[in-house]
Each structure stands twice: as C-alpha cells, then as structure tokens.
C-alpha positions as CSV (number, residue, x, y, z in Angstrom):
1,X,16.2,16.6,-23.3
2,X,12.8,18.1,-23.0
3,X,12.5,21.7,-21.1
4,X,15.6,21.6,-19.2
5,X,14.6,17.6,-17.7
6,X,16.8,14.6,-18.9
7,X,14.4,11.9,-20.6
8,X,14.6,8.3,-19.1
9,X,14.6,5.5,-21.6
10,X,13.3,3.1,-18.9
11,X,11.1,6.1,-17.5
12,X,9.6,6.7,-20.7
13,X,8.7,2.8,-21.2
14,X,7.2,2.6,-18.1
15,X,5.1,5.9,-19.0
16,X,4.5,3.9,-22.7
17,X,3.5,0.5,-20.7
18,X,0.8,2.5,-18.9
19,X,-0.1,6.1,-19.3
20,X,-1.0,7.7,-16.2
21,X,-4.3,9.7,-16.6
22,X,-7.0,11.1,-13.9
23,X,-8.7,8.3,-12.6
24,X,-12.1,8.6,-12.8
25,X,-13.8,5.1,-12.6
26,X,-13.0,2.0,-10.1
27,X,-11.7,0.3,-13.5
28,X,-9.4,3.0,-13.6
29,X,-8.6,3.0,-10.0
30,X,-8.0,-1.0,-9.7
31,X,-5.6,-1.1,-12.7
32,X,-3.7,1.7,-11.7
33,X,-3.4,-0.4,-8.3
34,X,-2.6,-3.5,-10.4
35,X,0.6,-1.8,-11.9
36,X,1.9,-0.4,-8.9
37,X,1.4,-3.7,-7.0
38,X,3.2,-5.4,-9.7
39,X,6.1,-3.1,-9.4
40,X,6.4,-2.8,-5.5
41,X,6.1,-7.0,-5.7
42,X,9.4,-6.7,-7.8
43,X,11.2,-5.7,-4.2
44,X,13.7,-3.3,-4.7
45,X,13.3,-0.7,-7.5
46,X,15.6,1.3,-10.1
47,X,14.6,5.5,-9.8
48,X,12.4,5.6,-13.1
49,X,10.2,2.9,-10.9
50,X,10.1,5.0,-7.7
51,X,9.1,8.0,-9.9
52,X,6.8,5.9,-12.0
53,X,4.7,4.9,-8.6
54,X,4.9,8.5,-7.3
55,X,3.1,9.4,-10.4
56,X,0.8,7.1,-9.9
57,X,0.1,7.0,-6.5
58,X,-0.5,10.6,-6.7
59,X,-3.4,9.9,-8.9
60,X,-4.6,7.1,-6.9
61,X,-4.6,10.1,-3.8
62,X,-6.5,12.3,-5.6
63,X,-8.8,10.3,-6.7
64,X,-9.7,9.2,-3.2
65,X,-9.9,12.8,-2.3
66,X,-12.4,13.8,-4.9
67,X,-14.5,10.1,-4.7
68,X,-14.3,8.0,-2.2
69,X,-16.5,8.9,1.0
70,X,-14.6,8.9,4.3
71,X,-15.0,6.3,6.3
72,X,-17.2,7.1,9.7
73,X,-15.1,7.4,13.0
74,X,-16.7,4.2,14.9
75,X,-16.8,5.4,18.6
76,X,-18.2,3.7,22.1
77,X,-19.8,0.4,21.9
78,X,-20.0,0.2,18.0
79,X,-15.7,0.4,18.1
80,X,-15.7,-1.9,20.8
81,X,-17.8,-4.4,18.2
82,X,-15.7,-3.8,15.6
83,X,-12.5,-4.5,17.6
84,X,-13.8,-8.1,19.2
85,X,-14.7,-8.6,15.0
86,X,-11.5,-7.6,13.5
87,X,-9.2,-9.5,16.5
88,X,-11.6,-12.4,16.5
89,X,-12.4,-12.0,20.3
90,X,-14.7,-13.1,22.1
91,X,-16.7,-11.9,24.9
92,X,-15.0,-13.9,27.6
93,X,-11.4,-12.6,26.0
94,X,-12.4,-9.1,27.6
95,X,-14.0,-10.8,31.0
96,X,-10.8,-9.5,32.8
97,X,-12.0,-5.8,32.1
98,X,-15.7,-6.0,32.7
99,X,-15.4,-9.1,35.3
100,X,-18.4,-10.9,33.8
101,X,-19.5,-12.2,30.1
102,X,-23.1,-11.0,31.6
103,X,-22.1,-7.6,32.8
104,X,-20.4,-6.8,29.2
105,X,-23.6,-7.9,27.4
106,X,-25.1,-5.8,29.4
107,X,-22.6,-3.0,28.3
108,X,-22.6,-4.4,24.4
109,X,-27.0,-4.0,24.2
110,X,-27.1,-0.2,25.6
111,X,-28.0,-1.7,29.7
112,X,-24.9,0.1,31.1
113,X,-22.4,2.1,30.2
114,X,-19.0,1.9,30.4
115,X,-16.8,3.2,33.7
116,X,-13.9,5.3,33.2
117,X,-11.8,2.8,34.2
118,X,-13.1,-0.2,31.6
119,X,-12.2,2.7,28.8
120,X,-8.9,2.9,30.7
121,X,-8.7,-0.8,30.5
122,X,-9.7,-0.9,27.1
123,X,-7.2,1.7,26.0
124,X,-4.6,-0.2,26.9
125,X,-6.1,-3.8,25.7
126,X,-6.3,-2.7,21.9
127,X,-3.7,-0.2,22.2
128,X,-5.7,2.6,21.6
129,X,-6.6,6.3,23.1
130,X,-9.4,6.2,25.8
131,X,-11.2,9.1,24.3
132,X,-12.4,6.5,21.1
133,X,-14.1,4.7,23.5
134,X,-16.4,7.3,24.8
135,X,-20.0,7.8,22.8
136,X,-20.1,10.4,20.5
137,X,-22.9,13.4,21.5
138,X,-24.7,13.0,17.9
C-alpha cells in the first residue's frame, strides 16, 4: 500500500511491460497505440487493463492536443467531393438530387451553386446537417 492506494500485482506488471511516459514523438505515439490495441483486441478486460488503457489513452489525448494540427472543416463543394470519395459514389449516384450528371458538374467546377433544396437533399442523402453544405465566407 502506497499513499493510502492498494498496489495491483497485475496493474503493476502491466505498468513494468510498458511505462507510460509523455509522448512526444510518432514512435512514441504509435507504440503506445500498439499496446492499447493489443489489449482492447483481447475482448473483455480485467480492471488493472481498463485502468492501464485510461492511463494511456490519456497520454495519447494529450498528445494530440499539444501536436497534432486539427483537421480543416471541409464545407460546400469540397465536402460534397470528399463524400462521393469516401462512399465511392459516383456522379450519377446523386443524379436524383441535381437531375442531371451535367448540371452537377456544373455545380462540382464552381458554374452553379447549389439551391436550398439540393443542400436539403443532400442533408438527408449523407445524413448530415444542411448548414455543412453551404460555402464558407473565407
């Protein structure tokens, strides 16, 4: 007993197995993720584990916080690219909401914008709010 908290055996091997420090490097940062993906693969886990990843995962949080850049909001026409990528669609999947493959080129290259109601209609499409689908004022 150390300071009024009852030592773990199987916490304190885990602690032994791998230390958790500040992570300061992507080495750091991608074994830490090693360990707690080898744990959470293991399915269900004793306490000392679910402690053991807390730990960990809180220095995996911070460590975004402090180094990682955030990743830029993608609005407008620049979302709607990124959605037809990531779903592998294709212009003719979204012909029901702009009624032609031609009119939503036109819409994809900057010719015409897009009506309140394809932003409706893409809201609902990709599950997603109307208001990401408007061009930022940048």
């Amino acid at each position: 007993m150390t300071l009024g908290i009852q030592t773990n055996s199987k916490y304190i091997d885990l602690l032994k197995s791998f230390p958790p420090r500040p992570i300061i490097s992507e080495e750091e940062l991608n074994a830490t993720q090693k360990v707690i993906d080898s744990l959470v693969d293991k399915g269900e886990l004793t306490p000392e584990e679910q402690d053991y990843i807390n730990v960990l995962g809180s220095l995996v949080y911070e460590h975004q916080l402090l180094y990682q850049k955030p990743i830029p909001k993608l609005q407008g026409i620049k979302l709607i690219k990124a959605l037809l990528e990531e779903h592998n669609l294709e212009k003719k999947d979204l012909v029901p909401i702009f009624k032609s493959e031609s009119t939503f080129s036109e819409v994809l290259s900057g010719k015409r914008k897009l009506t309140a109601k394809q932003i409706r209609q893409l809201a609902d499409f990709f599950q997603m709010s109307p208001a990401d689908f408007f061009e930022s004022e940048e």
